[in-house]
NUMIRO-154340 format. One record per residue: residue number from 1; x, y, z of N, C-alpha, C, O in turn. Coordinates in nm, 3 decimals, padded with zeros to 5 digits. Each point is the difference from the previous one (the first is absolute). Layout:
N
PT,NUM,X,Y,Z,X,Y,Z,X,Y,Z,X,Y,Z $
...
This chain:
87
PT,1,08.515,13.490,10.827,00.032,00.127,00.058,00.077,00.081,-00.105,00.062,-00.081,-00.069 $
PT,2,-00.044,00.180,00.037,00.000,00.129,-00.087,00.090,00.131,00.064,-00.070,00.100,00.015 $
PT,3,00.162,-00.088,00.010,00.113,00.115,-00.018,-00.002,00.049,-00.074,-00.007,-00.062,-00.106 $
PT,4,00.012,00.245,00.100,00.004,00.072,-00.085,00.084,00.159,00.058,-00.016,00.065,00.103 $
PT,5,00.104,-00.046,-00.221,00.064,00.069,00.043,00.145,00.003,00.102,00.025,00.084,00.086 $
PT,6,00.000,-00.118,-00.097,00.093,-00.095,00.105,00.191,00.041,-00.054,00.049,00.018,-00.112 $
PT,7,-00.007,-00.017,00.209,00.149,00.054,-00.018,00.103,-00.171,00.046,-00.027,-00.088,00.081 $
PT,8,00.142,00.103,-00.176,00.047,-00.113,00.093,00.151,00.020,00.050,00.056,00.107,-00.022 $
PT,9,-00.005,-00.189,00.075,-00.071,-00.092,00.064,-00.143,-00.041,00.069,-00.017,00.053,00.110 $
PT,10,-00.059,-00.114,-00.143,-00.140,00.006,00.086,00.024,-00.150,00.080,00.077,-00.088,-00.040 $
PT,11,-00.162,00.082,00.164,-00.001,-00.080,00.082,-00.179,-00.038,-00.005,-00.068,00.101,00.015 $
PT,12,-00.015,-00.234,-00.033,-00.094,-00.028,00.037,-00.032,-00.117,00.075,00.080,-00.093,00.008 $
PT,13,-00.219,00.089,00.063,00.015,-00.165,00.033,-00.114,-00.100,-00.086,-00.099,00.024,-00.068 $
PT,14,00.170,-00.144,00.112,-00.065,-00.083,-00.113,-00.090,-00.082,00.090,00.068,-00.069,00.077 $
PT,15,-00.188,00.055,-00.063,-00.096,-00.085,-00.005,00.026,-00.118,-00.007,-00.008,-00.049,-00.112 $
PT,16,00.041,-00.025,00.206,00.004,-00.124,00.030,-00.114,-00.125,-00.039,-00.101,-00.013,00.070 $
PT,17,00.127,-00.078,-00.189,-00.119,-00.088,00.012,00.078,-00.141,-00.088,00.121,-00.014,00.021 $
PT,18,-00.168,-00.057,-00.089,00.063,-00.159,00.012,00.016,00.022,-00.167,00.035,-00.096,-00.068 $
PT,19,-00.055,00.198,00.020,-00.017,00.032,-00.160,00.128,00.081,-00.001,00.052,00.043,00.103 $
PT,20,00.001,-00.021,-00.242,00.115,00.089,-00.035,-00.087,00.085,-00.052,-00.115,00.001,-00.044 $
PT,21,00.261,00.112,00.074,-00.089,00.120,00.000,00.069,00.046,-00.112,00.102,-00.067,-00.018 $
PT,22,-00.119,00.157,-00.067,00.059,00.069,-00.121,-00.039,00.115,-00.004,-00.115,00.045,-00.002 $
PT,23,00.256,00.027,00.002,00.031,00.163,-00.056,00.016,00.016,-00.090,00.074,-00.066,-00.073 $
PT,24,-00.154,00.186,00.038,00.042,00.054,-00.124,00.007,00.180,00.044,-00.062,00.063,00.087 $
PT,25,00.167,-00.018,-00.190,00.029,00.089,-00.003,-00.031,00.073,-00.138,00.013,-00.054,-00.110 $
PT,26,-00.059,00.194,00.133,-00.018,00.022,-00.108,00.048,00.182,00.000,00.000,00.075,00.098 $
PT,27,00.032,-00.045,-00.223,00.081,00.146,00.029,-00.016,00.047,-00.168,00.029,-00.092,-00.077 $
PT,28,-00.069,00.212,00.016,00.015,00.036,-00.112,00.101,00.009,-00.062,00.004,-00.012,-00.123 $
PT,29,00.107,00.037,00.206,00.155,-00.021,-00.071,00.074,-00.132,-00.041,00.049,-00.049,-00.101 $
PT,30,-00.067,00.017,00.236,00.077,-00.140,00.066,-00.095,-00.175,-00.037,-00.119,-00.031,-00.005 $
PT,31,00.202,-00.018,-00.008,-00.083,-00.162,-00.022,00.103,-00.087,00.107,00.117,00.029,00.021 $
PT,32,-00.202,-00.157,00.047,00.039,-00.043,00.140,-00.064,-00.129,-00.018,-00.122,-00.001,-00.020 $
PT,33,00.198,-00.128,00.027,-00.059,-00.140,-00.015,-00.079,00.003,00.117,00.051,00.057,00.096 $
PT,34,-00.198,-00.121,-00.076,-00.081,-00.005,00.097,00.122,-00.123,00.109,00.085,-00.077,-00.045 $
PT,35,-00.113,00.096,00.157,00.029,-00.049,00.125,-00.032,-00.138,00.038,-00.109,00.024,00.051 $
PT,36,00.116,-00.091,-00.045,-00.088,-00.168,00.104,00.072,00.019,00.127,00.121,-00.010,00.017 $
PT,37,-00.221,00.042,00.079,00.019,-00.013,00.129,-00.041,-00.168,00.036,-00.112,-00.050,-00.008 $
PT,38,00.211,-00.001,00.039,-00.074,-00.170,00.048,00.011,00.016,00.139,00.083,00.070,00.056 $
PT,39,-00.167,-00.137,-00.004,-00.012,-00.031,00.191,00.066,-00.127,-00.002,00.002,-00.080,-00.094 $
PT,40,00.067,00.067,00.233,00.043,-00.136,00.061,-00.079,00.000,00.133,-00.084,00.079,00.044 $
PT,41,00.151,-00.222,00.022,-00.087,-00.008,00.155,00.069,00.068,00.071,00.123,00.000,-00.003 $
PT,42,-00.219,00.091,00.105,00.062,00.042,00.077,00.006,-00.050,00.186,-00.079,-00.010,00.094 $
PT,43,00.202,-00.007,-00.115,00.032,-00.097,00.104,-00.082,-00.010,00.129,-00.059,-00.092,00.055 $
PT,44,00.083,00.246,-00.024,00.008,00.031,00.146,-00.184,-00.018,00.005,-00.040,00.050,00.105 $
PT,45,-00.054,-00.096,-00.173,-00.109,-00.018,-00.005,00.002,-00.118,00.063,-00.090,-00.012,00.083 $
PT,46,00.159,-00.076,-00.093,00.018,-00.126,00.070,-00.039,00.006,00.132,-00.069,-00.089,00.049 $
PT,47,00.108,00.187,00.014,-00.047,00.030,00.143,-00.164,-00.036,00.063,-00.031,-00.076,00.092 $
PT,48,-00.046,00.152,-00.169,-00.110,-00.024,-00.031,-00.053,-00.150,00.010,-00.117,-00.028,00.028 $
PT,49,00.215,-00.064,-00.055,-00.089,-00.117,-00.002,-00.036,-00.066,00.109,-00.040,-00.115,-00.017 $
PT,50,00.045,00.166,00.149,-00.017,-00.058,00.109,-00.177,00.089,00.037,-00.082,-00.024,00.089 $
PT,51,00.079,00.111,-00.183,-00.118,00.072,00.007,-00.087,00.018,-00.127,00.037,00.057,-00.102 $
PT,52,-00.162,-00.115,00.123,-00.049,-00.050,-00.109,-00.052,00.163,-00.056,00.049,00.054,-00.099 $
PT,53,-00.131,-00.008,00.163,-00.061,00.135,-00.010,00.082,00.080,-00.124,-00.026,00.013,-00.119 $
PT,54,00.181,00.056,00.238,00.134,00.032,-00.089,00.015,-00.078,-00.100,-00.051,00.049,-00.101 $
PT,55,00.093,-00.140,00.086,00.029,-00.076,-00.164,-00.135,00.029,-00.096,00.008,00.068,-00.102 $
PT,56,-00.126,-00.125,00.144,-00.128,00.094,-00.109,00.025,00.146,-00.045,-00.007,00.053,-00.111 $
PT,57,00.045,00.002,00.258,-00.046,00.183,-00.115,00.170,00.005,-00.027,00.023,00.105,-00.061 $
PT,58,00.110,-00.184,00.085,00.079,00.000,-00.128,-00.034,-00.010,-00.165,00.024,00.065,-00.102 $
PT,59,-00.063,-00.134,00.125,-00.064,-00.129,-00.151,-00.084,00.061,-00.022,-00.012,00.010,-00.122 $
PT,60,-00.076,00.054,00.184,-00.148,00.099,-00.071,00.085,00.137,-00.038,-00.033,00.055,-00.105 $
PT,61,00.151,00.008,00.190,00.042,00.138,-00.073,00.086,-00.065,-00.105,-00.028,00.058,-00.105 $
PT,62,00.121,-00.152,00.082,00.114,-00.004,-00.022,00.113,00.024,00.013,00.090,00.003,-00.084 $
PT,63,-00.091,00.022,00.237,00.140,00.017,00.080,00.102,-00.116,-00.008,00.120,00.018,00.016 $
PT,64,-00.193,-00.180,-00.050,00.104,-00.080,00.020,00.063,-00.010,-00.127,00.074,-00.097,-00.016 $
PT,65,-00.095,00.201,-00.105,00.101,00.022,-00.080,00.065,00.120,-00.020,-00.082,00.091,00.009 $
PT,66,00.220,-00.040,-00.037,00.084,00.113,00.005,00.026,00.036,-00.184,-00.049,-00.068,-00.090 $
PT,67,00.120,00.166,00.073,00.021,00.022,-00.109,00.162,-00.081,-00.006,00.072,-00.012,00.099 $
PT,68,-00.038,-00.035,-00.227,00.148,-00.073,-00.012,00.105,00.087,00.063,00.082,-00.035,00.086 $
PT,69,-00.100,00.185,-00.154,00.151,00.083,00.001,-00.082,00.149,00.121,-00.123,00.004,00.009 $
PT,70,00.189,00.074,00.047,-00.039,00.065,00.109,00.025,00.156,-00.110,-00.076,00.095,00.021 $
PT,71,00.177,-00.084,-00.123,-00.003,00.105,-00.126,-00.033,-00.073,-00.084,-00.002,-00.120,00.028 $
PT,72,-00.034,00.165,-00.160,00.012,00.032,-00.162,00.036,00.118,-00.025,-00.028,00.106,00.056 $
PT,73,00.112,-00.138,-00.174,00.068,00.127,-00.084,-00.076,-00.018,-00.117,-00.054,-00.103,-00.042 $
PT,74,00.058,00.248,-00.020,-00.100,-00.032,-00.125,00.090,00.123,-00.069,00.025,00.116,00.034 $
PT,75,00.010,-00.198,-00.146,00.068,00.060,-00.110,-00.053,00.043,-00.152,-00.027,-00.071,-00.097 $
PT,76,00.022,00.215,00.114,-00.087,00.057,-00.107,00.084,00.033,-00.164,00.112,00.052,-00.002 $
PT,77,-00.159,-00.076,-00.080,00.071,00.052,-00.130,-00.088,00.116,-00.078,-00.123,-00.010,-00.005 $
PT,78,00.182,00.106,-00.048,-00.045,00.108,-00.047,-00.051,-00.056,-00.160,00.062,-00.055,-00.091 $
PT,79,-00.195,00.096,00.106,-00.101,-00.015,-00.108,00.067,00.058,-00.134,00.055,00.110,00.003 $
PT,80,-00.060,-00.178,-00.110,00.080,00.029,-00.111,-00.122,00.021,-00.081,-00.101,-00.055,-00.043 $
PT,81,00.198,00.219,00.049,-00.103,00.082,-00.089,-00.005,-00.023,-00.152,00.101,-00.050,-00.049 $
PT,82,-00.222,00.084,-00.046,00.023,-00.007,-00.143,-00.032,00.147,-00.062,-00.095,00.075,00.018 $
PT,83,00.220,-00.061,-00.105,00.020,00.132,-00.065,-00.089,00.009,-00.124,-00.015,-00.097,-00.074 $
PT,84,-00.068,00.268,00.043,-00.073,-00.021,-00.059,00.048,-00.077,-00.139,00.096,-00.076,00.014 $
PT,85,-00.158,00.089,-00.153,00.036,-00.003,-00.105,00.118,00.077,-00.032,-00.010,00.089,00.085 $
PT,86,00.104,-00.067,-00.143,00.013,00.098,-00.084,00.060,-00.040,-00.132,00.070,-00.096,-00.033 $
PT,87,-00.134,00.238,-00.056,00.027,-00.028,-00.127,00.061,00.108,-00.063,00.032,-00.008,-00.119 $
C-alpha cells in the first residue's frame, strides 16, 4: 500500500497477516529508518476455539495475529545537502 502526500502526524491501518510488515518512508528532504511491524497472538481469538468455522476465517484473515505496539514513532533526519564546488 502507497501513501502519498500525507501530513503528519498521519494515522493508518495495518493489514493484519502472520508476516511482518515493513515501512518505509520516504520524503525528498527527510531520511527515516524503515519500520518492522512484528505481529503477536492475539489472544482474544482464543474465543473462537470452541467454533471451528470462527477460528478458520481467523487464520484465513489473520485476525489471530495483532500488531506488537498499538503506535510507532518515526523519527526523521534532514537530508544532508552537498554544496556545489567552489573554486
Amino acid at each position: 500500500m502507497k501513501h502519498t502526500n500525507v501530513t503528519f502526524p498521519y494515522t493508518t491501518k495495518i493489514r493484519r497477516s502472520f508476516d511482518e510488515t515493513v515501512v518505509k518512508i520516504e520524503s525528498p528532504n527527510y531520511t527515516a529508518e524503515p519500520i518492522i511491524i512484528n505481529k503477536s497472538f492475539n489472544a482474544v481469538s482464543v474465543i473462537n476455539l470452541l467454533n471451528i468455522l470462527g477460528w478458520g476465517i481467523d487464520a484465513a484473515t489473520g485476525a489471530i495475529t495483532k500488531p506488537e505496539f498499538k503506535f510507532y514513532q518515526i523519527d526523521f533526519q534532514p537530508k544532508e545537502t552537498t554544496a556545489p564546488n567552489q573554486k
